[in-house]
Rosetta silent file (secondary structure, phi, psi, omega in degrees, C-alpha in Angstrom):
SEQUENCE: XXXXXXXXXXXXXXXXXXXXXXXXXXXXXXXXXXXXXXXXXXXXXXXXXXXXXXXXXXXXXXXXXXXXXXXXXXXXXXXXXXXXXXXXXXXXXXXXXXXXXXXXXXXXXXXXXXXXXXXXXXXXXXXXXXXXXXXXXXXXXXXXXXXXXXXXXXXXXXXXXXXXXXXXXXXXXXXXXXXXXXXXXXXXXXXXXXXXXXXXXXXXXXXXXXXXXXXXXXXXXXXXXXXXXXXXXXXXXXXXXXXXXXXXXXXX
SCORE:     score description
SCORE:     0.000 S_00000001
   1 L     0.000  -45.976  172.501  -17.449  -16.262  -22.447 S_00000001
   2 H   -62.471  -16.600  177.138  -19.963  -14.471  -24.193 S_00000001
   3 H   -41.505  -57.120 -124.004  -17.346  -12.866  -26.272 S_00000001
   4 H  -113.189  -47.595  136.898  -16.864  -15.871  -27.743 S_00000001
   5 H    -5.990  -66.799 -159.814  -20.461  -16.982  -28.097 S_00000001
   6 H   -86.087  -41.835 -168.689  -22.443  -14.720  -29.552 S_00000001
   7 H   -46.596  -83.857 -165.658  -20.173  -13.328  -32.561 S_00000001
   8 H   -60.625  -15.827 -169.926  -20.571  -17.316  -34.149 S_00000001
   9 H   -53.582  -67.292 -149.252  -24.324  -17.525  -32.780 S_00000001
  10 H   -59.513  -14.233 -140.281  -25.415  -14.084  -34.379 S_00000001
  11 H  -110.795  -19.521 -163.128  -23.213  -15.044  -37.545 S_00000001
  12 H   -93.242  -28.374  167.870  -24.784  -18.863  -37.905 S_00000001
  13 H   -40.365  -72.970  161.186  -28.407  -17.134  -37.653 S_00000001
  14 H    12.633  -76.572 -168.770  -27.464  -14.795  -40.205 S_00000001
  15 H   -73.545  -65.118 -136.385  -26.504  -17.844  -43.016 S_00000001
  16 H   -65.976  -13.661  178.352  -29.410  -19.695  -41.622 S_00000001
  17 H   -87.518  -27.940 -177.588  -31.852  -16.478  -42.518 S_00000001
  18 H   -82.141  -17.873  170.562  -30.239  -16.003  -45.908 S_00000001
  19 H  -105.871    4.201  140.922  -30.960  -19.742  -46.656 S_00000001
  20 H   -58.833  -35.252 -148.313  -34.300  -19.507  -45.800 S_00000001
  21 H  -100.270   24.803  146.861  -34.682  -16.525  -47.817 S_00000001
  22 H  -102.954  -23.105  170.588  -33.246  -18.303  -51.052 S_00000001
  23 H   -83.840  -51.521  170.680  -34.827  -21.158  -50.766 S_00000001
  24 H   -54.883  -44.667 -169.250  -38.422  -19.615  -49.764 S_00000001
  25 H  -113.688  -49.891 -165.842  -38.348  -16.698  -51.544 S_00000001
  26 H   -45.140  -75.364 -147.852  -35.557  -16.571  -54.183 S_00000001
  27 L   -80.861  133.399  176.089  -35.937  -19.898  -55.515 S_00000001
  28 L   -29.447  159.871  141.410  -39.215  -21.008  -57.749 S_00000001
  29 L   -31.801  -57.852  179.651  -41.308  -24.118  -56.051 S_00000001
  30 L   -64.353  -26.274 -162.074  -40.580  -25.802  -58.623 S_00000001
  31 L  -112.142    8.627 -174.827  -36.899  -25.603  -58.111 S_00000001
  32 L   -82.089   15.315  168.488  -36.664  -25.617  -54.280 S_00000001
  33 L   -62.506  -53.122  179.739  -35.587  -29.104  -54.540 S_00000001
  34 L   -53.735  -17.466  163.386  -32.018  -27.664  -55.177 S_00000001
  35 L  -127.609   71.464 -161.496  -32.187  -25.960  -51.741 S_00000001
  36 L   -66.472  157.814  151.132  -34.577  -27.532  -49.354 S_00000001
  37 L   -23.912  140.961 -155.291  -35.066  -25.245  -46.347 S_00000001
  38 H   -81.494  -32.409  175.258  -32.982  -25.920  -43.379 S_00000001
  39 H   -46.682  -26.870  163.321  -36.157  -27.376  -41.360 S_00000001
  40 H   -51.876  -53.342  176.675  -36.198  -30.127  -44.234 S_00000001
  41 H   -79.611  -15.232  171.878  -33.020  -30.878  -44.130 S_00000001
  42 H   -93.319  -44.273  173.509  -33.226  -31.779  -40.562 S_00000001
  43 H   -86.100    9.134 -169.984  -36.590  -33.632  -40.494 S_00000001
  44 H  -127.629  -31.480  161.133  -36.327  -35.729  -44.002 S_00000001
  45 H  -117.198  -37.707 -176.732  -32.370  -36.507  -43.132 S_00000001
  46 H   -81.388  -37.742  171.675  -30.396  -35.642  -40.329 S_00000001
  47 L   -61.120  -46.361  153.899  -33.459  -36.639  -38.044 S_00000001
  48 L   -62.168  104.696 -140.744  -34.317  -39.724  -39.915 S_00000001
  49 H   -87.259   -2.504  177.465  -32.609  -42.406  -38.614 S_00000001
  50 H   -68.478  -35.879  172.273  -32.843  -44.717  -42.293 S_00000001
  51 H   -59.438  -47.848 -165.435  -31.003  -41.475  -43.361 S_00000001
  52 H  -108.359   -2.950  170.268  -28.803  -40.571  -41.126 S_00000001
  53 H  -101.509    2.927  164.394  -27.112  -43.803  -40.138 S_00000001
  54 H   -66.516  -70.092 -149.159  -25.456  -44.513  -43.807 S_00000001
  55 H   -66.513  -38.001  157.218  -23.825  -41.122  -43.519 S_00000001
  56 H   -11.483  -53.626 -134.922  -22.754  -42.014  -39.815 S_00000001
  57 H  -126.224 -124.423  176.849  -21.404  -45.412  -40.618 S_00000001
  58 H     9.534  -48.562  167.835  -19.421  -43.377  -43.634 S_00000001
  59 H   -57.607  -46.611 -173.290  -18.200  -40.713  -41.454 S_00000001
  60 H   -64.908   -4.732  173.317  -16.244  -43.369  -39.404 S_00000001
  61 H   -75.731  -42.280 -174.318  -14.838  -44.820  -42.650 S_00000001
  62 H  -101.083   11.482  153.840  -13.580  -41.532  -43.584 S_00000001
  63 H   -80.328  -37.821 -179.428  -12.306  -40.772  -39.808 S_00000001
  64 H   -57.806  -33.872 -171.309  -10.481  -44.044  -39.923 S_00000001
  65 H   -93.068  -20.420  150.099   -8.993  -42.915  -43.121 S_00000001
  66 H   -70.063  -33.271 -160.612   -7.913  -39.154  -41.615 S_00000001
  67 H   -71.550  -26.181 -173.989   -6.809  -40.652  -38.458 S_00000001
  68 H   -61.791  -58.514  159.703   -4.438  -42.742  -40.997 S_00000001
  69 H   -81.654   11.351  147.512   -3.372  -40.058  -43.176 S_00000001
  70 H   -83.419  -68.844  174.919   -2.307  -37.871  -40.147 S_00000001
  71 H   -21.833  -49.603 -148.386   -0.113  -40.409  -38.839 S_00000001
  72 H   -80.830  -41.953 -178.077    1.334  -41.121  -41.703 S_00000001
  73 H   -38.168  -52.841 -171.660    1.604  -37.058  -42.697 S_00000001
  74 H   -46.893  -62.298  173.547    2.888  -36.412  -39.250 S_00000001
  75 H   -62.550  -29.031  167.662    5.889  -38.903  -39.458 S_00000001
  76 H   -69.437  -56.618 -161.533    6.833  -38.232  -42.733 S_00000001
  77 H   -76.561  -49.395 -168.127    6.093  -34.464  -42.490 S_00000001
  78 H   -86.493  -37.750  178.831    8.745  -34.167  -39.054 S_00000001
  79 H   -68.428  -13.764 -152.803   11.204  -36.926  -40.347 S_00000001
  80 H  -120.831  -18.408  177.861   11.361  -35.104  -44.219 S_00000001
  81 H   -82.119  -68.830  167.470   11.468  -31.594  -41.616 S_00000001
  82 H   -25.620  -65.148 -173.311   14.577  -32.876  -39.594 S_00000001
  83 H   -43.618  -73.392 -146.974   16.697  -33.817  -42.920 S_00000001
  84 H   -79.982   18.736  175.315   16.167  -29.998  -44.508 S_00000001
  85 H  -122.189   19.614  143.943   17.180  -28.263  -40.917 S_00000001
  86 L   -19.026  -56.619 -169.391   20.160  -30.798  -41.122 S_00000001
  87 L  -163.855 -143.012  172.518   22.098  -28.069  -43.364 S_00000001
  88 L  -111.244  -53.759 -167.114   21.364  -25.464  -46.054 S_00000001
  89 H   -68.884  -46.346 -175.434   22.465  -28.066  -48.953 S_00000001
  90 H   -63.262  -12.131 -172.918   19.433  -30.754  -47.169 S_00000001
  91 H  -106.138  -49.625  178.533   17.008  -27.545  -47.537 S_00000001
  92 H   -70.823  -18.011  158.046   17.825  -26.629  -50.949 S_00000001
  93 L   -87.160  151.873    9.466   17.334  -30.509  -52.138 S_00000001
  94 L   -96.670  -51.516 -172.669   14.061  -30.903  -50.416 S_00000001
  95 L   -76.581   -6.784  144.682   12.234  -28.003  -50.211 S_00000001
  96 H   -59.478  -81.532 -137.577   11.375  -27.452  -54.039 S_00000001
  97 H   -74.103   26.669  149.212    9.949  -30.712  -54.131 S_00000001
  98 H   -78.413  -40.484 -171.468    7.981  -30.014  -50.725 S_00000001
  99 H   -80.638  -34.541 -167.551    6.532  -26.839  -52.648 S_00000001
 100 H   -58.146  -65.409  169.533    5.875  -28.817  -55.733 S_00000001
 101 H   -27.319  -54.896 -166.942    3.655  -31.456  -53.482 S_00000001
 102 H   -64.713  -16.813 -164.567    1.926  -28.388  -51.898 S_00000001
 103 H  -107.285  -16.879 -164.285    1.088  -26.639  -55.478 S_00000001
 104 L   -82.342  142.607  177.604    0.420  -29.942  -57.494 S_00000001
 105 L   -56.021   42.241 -171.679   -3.632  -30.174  -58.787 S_00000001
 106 H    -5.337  -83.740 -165.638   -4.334  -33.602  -56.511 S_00000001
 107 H    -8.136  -68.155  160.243   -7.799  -33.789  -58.705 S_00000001
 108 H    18.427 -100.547 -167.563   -5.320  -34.086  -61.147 S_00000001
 109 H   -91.960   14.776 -158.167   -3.188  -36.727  -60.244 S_00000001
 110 H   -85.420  -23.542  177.776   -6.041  -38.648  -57.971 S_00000001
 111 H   -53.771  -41.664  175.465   -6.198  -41.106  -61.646 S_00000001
 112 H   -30.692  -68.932  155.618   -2.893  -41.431  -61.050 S_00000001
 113 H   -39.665  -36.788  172.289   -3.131  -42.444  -57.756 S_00000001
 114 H   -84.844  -28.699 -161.574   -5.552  -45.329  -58.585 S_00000001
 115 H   -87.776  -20.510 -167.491   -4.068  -46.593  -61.260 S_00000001
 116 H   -97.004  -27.147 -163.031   -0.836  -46.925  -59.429 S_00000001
 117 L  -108.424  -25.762 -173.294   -2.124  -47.763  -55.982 S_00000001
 118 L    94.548 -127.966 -165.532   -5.369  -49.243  -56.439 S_00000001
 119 L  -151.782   -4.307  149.291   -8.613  -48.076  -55.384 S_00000001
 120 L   -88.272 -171.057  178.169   -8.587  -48.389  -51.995 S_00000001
 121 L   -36.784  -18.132  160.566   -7.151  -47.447  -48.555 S_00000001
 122 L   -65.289  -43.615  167.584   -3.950  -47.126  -49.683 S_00000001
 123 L   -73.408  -13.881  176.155   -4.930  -44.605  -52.324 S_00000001
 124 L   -96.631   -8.505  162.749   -6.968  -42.617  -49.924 S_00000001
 125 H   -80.126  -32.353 -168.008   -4.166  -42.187  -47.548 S_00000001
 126 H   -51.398  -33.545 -175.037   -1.859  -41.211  -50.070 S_00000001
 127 H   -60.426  -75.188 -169.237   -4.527  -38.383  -50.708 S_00000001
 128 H   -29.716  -67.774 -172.696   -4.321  -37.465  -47.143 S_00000001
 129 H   -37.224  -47.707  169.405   -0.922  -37.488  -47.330 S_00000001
 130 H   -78.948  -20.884  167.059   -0.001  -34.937  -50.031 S_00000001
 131 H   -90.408   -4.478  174.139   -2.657  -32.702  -49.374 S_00000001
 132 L  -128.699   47.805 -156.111   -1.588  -32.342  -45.538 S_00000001
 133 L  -137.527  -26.669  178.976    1.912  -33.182  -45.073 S_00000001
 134 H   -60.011  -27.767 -153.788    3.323  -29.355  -46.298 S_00000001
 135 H   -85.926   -8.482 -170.782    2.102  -27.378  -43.283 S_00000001
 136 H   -94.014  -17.544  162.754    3.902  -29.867  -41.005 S_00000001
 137 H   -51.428  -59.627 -171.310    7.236  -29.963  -43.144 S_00000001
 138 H   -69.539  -10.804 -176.720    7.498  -26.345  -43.036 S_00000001
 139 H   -55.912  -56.662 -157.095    6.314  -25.819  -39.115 S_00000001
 140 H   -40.820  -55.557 -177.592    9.076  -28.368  -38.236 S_00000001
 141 H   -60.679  -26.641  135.813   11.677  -26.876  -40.040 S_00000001
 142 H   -14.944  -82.558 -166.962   10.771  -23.585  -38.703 S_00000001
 143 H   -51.795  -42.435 -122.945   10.475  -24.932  -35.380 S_00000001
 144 L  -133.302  -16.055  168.961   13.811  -26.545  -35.576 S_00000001
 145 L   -99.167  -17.977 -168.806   16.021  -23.982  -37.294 S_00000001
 146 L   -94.587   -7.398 -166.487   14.714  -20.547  -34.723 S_00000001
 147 L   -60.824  161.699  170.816   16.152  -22.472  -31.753 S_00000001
 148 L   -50.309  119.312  166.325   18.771  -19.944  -29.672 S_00000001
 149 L   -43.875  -60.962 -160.953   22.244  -19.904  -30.904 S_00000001
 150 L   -63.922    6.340 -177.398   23.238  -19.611  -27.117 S_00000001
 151 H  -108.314  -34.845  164.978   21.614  -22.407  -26.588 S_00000001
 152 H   -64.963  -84.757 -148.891   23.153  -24.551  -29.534 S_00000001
 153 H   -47.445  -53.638  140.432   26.405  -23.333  -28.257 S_00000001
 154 H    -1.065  -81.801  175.037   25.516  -24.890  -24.572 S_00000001
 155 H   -57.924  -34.061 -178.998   24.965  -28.071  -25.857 S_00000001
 156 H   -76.898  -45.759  176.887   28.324  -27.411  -27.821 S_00000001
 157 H   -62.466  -45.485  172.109   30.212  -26.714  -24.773 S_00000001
 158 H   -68.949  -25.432  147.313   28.595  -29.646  -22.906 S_00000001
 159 L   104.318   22.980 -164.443   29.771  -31.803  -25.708 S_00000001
 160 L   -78.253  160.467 -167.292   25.960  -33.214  -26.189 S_00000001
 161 L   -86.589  162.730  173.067   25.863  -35.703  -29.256 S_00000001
 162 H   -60.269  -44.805  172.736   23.221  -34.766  -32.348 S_00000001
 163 H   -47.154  -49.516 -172.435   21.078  -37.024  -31.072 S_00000001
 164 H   -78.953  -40.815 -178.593   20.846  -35.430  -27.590 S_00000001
 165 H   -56.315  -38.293 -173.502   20.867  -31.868  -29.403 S_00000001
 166 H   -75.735  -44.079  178.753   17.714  -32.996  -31.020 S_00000001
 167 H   -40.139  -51.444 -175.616   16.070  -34.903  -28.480 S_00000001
 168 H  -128.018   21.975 -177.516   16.405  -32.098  -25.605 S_00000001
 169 H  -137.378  -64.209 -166.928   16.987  -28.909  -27.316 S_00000001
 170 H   -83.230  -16.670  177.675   15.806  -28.628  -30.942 S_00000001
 171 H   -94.351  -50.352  178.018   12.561  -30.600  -30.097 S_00000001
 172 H   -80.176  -13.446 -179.933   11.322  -29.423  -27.341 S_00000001
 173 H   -92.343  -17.043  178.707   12.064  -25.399  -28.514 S_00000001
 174 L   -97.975   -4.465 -171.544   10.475  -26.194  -32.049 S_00000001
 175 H   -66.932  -52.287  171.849    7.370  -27.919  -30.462 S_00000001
 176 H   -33.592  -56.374  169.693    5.233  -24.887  -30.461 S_00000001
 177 H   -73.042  -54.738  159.976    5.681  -24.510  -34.512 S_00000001
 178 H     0.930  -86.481 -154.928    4.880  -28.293  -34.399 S_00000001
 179 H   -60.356  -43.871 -170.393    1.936  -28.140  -32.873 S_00000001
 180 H   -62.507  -57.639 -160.373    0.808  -24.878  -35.516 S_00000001
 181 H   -57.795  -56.121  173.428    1.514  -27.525  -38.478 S_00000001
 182 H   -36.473  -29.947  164.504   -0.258  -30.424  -36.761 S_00000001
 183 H   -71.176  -77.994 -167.262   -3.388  -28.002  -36.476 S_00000001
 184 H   -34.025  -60.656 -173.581   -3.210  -26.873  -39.655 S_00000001
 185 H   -45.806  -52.452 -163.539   -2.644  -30.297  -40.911 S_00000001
 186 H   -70.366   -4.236  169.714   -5.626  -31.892  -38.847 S_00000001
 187 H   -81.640  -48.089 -164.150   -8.011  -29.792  -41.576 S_00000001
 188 H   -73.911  -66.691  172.879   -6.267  -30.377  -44.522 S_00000001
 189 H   -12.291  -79.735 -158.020   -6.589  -34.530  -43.634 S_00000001
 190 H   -78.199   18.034  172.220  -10.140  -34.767  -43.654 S_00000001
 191 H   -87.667  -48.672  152.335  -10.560  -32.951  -46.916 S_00000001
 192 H   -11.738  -99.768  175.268   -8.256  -35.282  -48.079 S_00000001
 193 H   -45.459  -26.717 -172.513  -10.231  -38.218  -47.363 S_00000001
 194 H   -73.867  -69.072 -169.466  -13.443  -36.609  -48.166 S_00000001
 195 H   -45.261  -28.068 -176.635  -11.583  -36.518  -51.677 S_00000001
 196 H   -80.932  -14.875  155.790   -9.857  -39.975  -51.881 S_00000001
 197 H   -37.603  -76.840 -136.102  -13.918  -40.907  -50.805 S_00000001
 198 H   -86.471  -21.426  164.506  -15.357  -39.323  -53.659 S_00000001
 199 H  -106.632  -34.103  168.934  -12.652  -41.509  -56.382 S_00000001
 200 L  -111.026  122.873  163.654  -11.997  -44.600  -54.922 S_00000001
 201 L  -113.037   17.944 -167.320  -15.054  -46.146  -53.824 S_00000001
 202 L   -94.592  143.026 -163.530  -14.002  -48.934  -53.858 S_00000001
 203 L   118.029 -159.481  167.976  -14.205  -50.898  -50.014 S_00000001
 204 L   -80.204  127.299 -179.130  -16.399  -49.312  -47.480 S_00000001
 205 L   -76.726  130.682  153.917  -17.854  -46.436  -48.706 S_00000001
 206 L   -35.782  144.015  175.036  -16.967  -43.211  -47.452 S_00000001
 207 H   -72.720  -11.743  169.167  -19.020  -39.673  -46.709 S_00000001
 208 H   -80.794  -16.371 -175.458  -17.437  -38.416  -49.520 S_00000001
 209 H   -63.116  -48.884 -177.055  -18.379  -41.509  -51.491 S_00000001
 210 H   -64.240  -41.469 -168.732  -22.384  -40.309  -50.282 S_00000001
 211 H   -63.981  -41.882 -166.148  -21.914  -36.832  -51.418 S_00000001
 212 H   -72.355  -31.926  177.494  -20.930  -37.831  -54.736 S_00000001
 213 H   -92.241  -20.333  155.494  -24.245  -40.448  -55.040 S_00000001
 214 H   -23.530  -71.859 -177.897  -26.005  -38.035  -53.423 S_00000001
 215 H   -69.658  -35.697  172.491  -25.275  -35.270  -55.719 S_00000001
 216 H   -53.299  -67.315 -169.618  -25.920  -37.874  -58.744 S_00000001
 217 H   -83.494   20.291  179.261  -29.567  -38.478  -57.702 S_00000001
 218 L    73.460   20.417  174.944  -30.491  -35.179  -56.766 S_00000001
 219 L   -77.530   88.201  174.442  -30.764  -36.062  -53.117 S_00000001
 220 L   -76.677  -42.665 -129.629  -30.687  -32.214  -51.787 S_00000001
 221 H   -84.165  -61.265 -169.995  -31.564  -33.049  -48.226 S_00000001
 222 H   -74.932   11.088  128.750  -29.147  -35.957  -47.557 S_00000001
 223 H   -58.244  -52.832 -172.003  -26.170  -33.461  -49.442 S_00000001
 224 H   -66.472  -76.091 -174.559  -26.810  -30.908  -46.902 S_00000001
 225 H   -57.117  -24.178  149.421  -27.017  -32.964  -44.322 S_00000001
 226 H   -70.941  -24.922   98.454  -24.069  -34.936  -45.218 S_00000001
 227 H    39.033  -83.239 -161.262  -22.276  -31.659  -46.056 S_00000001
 228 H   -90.219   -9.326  175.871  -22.995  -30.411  -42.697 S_00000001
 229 H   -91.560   -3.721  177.427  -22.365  -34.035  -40.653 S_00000001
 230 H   -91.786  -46.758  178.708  -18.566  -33.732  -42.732 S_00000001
 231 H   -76.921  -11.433  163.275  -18.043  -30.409  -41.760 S_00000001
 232 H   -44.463  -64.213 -161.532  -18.969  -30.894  -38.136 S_00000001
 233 H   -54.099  -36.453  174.774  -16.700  -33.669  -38.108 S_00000001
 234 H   -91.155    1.084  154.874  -13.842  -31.261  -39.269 S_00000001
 235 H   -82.910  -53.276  151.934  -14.151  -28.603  -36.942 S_00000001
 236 H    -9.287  -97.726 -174.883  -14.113  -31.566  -34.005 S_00000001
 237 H   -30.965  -56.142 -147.784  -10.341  -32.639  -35.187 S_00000001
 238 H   -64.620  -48.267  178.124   -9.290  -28.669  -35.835 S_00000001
 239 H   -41.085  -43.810  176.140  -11.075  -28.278  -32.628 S_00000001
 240 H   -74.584  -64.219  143.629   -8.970  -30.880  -30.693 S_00000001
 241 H     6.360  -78.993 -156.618   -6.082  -29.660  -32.251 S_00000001
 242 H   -76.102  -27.506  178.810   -6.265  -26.438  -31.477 S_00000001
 243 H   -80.806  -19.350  166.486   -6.803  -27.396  -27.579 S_00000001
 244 H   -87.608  -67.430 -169.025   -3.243  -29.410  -27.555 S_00000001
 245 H   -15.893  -64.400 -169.489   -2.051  -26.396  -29.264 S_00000001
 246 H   -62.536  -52.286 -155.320   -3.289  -24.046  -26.103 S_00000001
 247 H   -91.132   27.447  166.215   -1.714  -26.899  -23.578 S_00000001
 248 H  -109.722  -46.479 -164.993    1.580  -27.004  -25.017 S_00000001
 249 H   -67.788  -22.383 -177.317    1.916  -23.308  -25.290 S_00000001
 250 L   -74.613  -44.766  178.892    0.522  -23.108  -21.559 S_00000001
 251 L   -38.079  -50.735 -178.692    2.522  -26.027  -20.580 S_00000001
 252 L   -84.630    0.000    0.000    6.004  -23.699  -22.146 S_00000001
């Protein structure tokens, strides 16, 4: 237990001594606005409940809008995985355009996205979507292509239908790589969102929507602190994740 402890303790002290000692000592007086101290940032925002209950009431805008854009990734991501472990000819039509999605600039194309989609939840899933939807194509197809030949041949002797090969063979032996994309995936989502936040603002605003007015008025404290209530929030998911990960693999 301590193993596992102390390594991030000693490592979050660390950062938290080097941003004292940029903000206190490094940085002018004048200029320590751009880095308040971390004691600052906790009693002028995260502490402060006028402060801290905008970015709150924002985080849950932009969990509703990961929780959205997983689903959607997820279904998309296993059903567009199935297709390319179909055949060789289903892998060589899909899987360019699977790499292109994973390689394309979003920033980019997020105008795109607005212009075509609107400016709202629909455009901020979409984000989600394309920025998380690769690690769960390729898990699946992974997952779903390594099962045993003796074990396809089984099913081939027993005379099981495609359906039934997939159902109780190729699915449950492919779950494992699943589960790694679905992790992976549950990161890439809220980054997503924090991004489709920070361009369509339009609706209920987002935490990425605050970082961006945030960073406009020079509001260091409530940046940091939203900053640090977004990345909390995205260790939580990875975090959850990662514990159905461990029960499936215990579970097999």
């Amino acid at each position: 237990m301590l193993r596992m402890v102390v390594p991030p303790a000693v490592s979050l002290a660390v950062a938290i001594g080097l941003w004292y000692l940029v903000s206190m000592v490094i940085l002018s007086p004048q200029r320590r606005f751009l880095l308040p101290p971390p004691h600052e940032v906790l009693t002028k925002s995260l502490l402060d409940k006028a402060h801290v209950n905008p970015m709150l009431d924002a985080l849950w805008v932009t969990a509703k809008v990961s929780l959205v854009g997983f689903v959607f990734a997820a279904l998309i991501g296993v059903a567009v995985g199935v297709l390319m472990s179909r055949g060789s000819l289903m892998e060589r039509a899909i899987y360019p355009w699977a790499v292109v999605l994973q390689v394309i600039p979003v920033l980019a194309i997020v105008p795109l996205i607005g212009l075509w989609f609107g400016y709202g939840m629909v455009a901020r899933t979409i984000v989600c979507v394309i920025i998380a939807i690769f690690p769960i194509i390729a898990n699946t197809h992974f997952g779903l292509t390594s099962v045993d030949r003796g074990m396809h041949e089984l099913f081939t002797l027993s005379k099981a239908s495609r359906i039934q090969r997939l159902t109780k063979l190729e699915f449950p032996a492919a779950l494992p790589a699943m589960m790694t994309g679905f992790r992976t995936a549950s990161g890439l989502v809220v980054v997503g969102a924090i991004i489709g936040d920070m361009f369509f603002a339009k609706g209920e605003p987002g935490i990425g929507t605050l970082l961006d007015v945030y960073r406009a008025r020079l509001q260091s404290d409530d940046l940091i602190g939203a900053i640090v209530l977004a990345s909390l929030f995205g260790i939580a998911v990875f975090a959850v994740f990662s514990v159905l990960n461990s029960v499936v693999a215990r579970r097999r």
